[in-house]
Every structure is written in C-alpha cells, then in structure tokens.
MOPAC internal coordinates of N, CA, C and O (Angstrom, degrees):
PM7 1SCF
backbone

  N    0.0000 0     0.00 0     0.00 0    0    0    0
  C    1.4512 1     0.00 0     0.00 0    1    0    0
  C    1.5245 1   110.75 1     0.00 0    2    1    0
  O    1.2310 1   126.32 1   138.38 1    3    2    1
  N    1.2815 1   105.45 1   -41.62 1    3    2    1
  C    1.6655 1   112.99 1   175.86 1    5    3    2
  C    1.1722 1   122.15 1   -54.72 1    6    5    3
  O    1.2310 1   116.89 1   133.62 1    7    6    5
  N    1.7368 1   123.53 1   -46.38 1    7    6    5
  C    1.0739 1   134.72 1   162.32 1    9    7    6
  C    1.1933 1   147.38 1   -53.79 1   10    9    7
  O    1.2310 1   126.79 1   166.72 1   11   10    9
  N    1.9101 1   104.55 1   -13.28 1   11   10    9
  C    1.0705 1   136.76 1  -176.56 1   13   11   10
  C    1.4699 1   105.52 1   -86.17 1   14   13   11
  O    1.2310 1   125.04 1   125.11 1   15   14   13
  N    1.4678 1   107.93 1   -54.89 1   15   14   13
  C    1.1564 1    88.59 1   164.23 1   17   15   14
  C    1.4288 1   160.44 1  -131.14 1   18   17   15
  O    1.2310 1   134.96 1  -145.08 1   19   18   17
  N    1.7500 1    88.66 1    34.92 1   19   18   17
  C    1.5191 1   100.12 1   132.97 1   21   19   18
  C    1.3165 1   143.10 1   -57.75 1   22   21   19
  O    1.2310 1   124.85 1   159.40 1   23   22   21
  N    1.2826 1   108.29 1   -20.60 1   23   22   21
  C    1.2390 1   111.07 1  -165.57 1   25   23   22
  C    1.8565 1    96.35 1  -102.90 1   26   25   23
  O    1.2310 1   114.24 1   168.98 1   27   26   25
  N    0.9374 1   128.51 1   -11.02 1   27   26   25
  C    1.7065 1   131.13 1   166.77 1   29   27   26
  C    1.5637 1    97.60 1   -87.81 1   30   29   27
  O    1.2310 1   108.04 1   163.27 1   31   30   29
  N    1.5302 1   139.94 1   -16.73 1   31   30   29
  C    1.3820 1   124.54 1  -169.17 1   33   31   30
  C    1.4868 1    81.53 1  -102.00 1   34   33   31
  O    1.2310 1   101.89 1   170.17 1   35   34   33
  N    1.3288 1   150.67 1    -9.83 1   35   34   33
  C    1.3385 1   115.11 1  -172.40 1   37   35   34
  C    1.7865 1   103.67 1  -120.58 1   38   37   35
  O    1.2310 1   129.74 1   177.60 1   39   38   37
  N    1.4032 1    98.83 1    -2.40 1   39   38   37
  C    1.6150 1   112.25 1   144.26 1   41   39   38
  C    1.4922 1   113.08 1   -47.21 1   42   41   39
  O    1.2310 1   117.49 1   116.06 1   43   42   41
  N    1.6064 1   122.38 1   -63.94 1   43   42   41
  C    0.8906 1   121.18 1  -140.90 1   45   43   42
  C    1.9958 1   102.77 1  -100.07 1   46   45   43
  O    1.2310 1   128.46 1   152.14 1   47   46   45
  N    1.1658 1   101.30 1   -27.86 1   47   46   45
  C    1.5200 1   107.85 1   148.27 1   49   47   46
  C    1.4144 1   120.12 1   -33.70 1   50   49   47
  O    1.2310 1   128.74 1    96.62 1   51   50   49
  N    1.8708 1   100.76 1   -83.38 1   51   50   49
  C    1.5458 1   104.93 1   166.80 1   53   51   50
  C    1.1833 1   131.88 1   -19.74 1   54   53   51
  O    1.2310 1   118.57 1   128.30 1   55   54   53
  N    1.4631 1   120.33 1   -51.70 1   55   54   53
  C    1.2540 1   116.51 1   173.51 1   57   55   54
  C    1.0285 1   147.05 1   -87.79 1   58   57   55
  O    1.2310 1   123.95 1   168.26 1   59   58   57
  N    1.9067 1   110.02 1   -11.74 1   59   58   57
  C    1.4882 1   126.85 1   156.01 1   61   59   58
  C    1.2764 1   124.65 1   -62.48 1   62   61   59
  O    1.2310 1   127.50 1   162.35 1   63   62   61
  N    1.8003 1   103.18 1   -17.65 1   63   62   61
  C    1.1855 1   124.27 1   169.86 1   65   63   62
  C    2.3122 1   133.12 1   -73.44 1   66   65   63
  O    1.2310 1   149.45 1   143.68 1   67   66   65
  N    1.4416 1    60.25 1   -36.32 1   67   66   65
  C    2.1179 1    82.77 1   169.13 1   69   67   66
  C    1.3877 1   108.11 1   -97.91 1   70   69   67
  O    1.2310 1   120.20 1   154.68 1   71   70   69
  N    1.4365 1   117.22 1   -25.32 1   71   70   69
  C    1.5354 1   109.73 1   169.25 1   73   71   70
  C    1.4725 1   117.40 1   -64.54 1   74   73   71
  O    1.2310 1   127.30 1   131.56 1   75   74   73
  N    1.4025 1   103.56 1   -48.44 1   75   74   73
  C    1.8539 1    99.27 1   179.72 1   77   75   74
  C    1.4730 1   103.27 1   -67.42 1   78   77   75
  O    1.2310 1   117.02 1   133.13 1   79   78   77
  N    1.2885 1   123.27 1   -46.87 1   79   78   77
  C    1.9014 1   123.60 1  -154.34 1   81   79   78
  C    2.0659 1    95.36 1   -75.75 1   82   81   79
  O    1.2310 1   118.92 1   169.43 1   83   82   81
  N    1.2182 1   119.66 1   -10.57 1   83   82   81
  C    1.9508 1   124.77 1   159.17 1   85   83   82
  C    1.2534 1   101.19 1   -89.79 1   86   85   83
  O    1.2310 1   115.25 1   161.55 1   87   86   85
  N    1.4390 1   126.62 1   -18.45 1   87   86   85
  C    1.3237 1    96.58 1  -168.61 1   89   87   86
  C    1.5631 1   127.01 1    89.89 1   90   89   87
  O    1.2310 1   123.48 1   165.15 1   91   90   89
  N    1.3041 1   110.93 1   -14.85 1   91   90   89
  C    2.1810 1   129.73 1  -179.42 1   93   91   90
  C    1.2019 1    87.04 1   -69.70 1   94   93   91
  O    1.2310 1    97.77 1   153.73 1   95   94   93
  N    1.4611 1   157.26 1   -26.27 1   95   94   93
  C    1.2107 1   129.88 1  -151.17 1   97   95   94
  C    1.8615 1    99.69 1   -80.82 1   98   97   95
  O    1.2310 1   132.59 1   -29.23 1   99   98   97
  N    1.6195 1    93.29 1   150.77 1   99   98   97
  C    1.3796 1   108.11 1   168.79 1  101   99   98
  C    1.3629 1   121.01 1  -120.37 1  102  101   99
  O    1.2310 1   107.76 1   -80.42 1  103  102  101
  N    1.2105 1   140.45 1    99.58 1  103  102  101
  C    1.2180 1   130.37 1  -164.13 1  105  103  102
  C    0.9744 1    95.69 1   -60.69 1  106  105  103
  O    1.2310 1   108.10 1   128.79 1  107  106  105
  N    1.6750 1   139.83 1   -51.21 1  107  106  105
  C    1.6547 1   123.70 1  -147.20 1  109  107  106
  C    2.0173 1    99.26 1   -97.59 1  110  109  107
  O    1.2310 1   128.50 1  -156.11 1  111  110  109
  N    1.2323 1   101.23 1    23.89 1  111  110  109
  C    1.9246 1   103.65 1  -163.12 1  113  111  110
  C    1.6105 1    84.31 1   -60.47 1  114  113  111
  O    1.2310 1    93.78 1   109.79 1  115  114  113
  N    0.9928 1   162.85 1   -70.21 1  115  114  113
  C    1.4556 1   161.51 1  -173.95 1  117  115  114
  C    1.4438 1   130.85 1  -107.96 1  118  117  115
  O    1.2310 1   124.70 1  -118.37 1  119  118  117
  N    1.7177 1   108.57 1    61.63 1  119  118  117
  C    1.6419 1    87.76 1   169.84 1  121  119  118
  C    1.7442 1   122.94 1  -131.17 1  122  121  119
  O    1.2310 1   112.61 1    76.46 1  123  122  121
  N    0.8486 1   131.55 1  -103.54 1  123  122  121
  C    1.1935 1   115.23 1  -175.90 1  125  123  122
  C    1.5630 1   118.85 1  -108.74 1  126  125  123
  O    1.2310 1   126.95 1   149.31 1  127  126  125
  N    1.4424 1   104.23 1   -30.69 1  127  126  125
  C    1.7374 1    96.68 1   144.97 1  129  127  126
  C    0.9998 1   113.60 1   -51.31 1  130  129  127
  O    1.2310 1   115.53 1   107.40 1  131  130  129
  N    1.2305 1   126.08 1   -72.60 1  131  130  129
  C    1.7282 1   117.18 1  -155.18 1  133  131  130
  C    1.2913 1   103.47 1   -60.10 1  134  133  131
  O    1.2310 1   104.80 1   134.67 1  135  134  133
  N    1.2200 1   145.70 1   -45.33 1  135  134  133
  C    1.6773 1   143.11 1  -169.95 1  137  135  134
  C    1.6994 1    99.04 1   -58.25 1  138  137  135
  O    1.2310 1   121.62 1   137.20 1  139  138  137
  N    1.4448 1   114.50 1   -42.80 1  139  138  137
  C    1.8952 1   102.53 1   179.51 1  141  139  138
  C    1.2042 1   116.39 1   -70.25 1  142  141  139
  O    1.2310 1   127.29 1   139.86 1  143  142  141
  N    1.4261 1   103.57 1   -40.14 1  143  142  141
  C    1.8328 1    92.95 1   171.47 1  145  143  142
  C    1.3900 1   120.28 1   -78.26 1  146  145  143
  O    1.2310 1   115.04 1   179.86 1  147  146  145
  N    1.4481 1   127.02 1    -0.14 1  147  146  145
  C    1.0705 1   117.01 1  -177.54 1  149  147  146
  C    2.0962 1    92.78 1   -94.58 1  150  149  147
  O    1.2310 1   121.10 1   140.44 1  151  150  149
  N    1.1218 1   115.50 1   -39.56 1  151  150  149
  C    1.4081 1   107.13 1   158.47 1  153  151  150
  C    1.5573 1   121.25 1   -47.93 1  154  153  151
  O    1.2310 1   106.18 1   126.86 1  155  154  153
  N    1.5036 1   143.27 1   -53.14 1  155  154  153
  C    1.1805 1   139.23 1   169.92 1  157  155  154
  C    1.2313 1   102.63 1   -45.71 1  158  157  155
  O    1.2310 1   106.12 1   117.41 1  159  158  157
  N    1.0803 1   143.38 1   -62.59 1  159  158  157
  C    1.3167 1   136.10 1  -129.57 1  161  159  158
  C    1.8656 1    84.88 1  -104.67 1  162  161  159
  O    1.2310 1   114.86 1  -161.07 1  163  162  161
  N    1.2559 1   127.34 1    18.93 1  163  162  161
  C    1.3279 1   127.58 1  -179.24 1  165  163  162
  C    1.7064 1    98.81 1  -120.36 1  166  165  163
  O    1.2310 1   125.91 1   141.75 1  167  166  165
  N    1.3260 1   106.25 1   -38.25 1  167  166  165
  C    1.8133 1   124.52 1   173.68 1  169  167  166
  C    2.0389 1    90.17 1   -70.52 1  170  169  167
  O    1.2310 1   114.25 1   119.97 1  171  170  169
  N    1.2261 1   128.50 1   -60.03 1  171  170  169
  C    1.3564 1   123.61 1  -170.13 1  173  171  170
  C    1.6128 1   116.31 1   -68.67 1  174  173  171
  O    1.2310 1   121.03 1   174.24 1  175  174  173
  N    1.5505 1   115.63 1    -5.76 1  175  174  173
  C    1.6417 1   107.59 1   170.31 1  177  175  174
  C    1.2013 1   103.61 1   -97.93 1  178  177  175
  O    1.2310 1   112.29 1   133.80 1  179  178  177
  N    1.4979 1   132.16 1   -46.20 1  179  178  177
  C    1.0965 1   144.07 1   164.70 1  181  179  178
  C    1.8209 1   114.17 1   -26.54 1  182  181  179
  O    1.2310 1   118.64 1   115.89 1  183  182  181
  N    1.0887 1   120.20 1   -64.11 1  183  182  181
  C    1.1119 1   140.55 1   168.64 1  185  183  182
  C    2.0383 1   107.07 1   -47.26 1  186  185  183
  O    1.2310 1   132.96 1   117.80 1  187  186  185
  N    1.2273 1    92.55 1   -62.20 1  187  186  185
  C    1.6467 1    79.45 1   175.54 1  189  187  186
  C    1.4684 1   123.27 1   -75.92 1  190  189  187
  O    1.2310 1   131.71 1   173.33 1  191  190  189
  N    1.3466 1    94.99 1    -6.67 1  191  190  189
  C    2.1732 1    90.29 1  -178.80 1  193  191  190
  C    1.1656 1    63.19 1   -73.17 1  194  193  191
  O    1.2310 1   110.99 1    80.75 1  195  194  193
  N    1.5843 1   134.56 1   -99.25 1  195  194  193
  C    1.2602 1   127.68 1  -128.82 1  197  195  194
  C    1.5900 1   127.21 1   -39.64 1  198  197  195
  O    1.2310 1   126.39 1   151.96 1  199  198  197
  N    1.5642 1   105.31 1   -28.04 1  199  198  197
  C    1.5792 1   106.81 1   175.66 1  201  199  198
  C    1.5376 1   102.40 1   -61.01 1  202  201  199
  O    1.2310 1   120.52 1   124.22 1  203  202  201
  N    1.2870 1   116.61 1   -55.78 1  203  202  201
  C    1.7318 1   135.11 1  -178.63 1  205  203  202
  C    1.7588 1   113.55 1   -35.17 1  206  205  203
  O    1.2310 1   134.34 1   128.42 1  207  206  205
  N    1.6038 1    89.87 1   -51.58 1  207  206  205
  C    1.4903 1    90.07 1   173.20 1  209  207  206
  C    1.7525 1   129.64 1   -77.14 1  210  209  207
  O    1.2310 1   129.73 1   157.44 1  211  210  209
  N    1.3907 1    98.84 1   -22.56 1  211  210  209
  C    1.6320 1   100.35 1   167.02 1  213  211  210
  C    1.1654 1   102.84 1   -82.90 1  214  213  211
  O    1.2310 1   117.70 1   159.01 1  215  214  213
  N    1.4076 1   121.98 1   -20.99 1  215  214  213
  C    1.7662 1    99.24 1  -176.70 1  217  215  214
  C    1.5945 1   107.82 1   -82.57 1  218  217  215
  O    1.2310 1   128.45 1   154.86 1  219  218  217
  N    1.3553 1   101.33 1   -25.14 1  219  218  217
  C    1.7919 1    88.27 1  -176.35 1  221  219  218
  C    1.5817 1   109.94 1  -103.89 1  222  221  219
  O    1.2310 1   124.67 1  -149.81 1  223  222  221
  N    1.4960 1   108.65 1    30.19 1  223  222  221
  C    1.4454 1   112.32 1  -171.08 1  225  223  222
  C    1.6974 1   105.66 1   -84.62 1  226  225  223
  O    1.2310 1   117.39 1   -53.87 1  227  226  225
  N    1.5213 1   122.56 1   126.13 1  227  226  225
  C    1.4795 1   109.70 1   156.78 1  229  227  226
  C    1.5281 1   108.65 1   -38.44 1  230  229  227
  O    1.2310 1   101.65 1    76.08 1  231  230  229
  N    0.8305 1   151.07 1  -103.92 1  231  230  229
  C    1.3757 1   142.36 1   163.23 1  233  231  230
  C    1.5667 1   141.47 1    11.30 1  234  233  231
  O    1.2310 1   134.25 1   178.13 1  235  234  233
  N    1.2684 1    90.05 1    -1.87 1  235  234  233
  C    1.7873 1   120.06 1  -178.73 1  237  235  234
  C    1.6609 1    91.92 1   -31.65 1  238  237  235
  O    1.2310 1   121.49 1   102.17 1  239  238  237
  N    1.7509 1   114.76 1   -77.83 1  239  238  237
  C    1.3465 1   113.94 1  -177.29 1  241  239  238
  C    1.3588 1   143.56 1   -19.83 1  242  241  239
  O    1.2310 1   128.56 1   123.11 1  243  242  241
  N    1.6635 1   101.12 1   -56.89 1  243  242  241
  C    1.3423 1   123.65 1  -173.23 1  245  243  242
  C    1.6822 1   110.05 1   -76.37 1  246  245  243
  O    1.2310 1   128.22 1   150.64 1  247  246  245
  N    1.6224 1   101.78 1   -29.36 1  247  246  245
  C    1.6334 1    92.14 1   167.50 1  249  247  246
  C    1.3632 1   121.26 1   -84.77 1  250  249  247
  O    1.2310 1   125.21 1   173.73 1  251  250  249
  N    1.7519 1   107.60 1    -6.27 1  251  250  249
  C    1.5920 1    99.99 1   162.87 1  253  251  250
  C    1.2919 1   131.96 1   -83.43 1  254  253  251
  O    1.2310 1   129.98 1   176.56 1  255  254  253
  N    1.3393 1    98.36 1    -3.44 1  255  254  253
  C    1.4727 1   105.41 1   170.00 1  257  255  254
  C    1.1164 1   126.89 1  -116.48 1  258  257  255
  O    1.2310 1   118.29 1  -174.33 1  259  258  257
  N    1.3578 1   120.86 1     5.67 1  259  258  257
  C    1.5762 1   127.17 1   145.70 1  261  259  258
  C    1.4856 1    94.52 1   -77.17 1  262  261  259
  O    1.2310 1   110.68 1   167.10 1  263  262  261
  N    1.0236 1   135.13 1   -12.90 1  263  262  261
  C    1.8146 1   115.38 1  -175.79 1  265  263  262
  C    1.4112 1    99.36 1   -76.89 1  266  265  263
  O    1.2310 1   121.95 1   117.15 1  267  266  265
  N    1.2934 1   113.88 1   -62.85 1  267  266  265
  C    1.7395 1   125.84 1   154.76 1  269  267  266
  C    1.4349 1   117.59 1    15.71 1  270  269  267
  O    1.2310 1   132.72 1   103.40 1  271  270  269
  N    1.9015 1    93.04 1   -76.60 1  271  270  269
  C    1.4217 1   111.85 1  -144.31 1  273  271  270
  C    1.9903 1    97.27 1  -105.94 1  274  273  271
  O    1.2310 1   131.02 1  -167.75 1  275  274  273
  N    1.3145 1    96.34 1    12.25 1  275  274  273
  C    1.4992 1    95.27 1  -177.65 1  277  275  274
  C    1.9114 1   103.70 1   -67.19 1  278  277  275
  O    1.2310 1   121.61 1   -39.23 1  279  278  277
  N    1.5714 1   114.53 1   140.77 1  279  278  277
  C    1.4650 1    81.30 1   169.82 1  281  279  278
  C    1.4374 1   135.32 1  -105.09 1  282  281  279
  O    1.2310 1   123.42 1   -19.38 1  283  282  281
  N    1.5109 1   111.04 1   160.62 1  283  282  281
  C    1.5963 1    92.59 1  -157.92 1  285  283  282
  C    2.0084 1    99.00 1   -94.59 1  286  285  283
  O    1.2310 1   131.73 1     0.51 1  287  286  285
  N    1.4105 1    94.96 1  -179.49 1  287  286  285
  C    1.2780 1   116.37 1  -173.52 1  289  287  286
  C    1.4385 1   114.95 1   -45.24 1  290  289  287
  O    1.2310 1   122.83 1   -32.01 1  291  290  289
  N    1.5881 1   112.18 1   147.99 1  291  290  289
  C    1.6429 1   103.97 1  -175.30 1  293  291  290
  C    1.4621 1   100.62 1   -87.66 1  294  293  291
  O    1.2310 1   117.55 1   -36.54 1  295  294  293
  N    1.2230 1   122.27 1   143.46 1  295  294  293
  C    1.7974 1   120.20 1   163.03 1  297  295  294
  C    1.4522 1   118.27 1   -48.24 1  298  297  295
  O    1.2310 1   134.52 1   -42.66 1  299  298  297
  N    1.1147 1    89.52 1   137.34 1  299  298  297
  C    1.8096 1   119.09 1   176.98 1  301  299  298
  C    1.9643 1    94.55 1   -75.11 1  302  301  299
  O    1.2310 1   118.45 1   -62.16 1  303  302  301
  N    0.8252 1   120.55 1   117.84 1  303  302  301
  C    1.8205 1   112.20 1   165.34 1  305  303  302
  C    1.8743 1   107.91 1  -118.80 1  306  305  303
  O    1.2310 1   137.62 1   -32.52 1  307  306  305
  N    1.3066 1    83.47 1   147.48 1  307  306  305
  C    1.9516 1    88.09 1  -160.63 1  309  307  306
  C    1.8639 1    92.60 1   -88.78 1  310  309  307
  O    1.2310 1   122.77 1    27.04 1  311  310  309
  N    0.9503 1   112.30 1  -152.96 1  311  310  309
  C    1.2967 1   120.28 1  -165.66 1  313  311  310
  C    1.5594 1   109.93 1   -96.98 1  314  313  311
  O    1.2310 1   123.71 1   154.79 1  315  314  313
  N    1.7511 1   110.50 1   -25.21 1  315  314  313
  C    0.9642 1    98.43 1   174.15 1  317  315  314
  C    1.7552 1   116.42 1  -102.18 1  318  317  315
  O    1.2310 1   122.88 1  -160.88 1  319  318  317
  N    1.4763 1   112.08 1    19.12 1  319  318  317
  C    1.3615 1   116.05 1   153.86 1  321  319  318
  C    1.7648 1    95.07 1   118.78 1  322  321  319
  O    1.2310 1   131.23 1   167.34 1  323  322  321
  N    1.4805 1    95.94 1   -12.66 1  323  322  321
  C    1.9842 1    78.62 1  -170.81 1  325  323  322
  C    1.3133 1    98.13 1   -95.65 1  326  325  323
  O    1.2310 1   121.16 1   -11.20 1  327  326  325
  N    1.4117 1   115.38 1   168.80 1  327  326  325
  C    1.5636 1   147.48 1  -173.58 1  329  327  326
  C    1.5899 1    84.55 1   -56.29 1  330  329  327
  O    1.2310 1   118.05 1   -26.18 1  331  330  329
  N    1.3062 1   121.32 1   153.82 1  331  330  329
  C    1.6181 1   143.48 1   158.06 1  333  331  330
  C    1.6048 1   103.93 1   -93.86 1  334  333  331
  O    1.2310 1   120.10 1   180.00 1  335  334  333

C-alpha cells in the first residue's frame, strides 16, 4: 500500500515537474472562476433543452397554461400604501 503510493506521489511530482520545464502549466487551468462558469454554462444548456422540449412537446398547450396559471408574486407596499 505504501509503495503505491509513493509511487503515484512521485508520478505526480514528475509531471508538475515537465509541466513547468514545457511550459503546459496553467496556473488558473482549474479554479474558482473556471468551476462557476463551467456551472453557468451547465445551468444555460440545461435551460435551453428544457425550452426545446416544451417547444417541441405534444403538450405544448397544457404547459402554456400552467405558465398562465402559475401564481405570480405578492406586492411589495411601501409605507405610504402604494405598490414598490
């Protein structure tokens, strides 16, 4: 077991090692920018199958009229009584 993984840590040395001395290394190749946009753009396909599939759904109707009958937001009223 020990040997195992020594021998994957100096794998992985090695190659942090040939990555910088080529020049391939990317400092920013994975960090927390890239992981949100790689989530948006996972939320933005998602989002269009689903448009795709109501648009080409037999059922087209019935989801236009649950869009309809969805209900909307209650009013915000300010202090002096009108809508925000």
């Amino acid at each position: 077991m020990e040997k195992e993984l020594t021998i994957a840590a100096r794998k992985s040395i090695e190659k942090k090692v040939l990555e910088e001395r080529d020049g391939t290394k990317d400092p920013n190749a994975y960090c927390k920018e890239f992981r949100r946009e790689c989530y948006q753009d996972k939320l933005d396909k998602e989002a269009d199958r689903e448009a795709k599939c109501k648009e080409n759904s037999m059922f087209k109707e019935y989801h236009e009229l649950q869009e309809e009958h969805k209900p909307r937001p209650i009013p915000i009223y300010g202090p002096d009584g009108r809508i925000r």
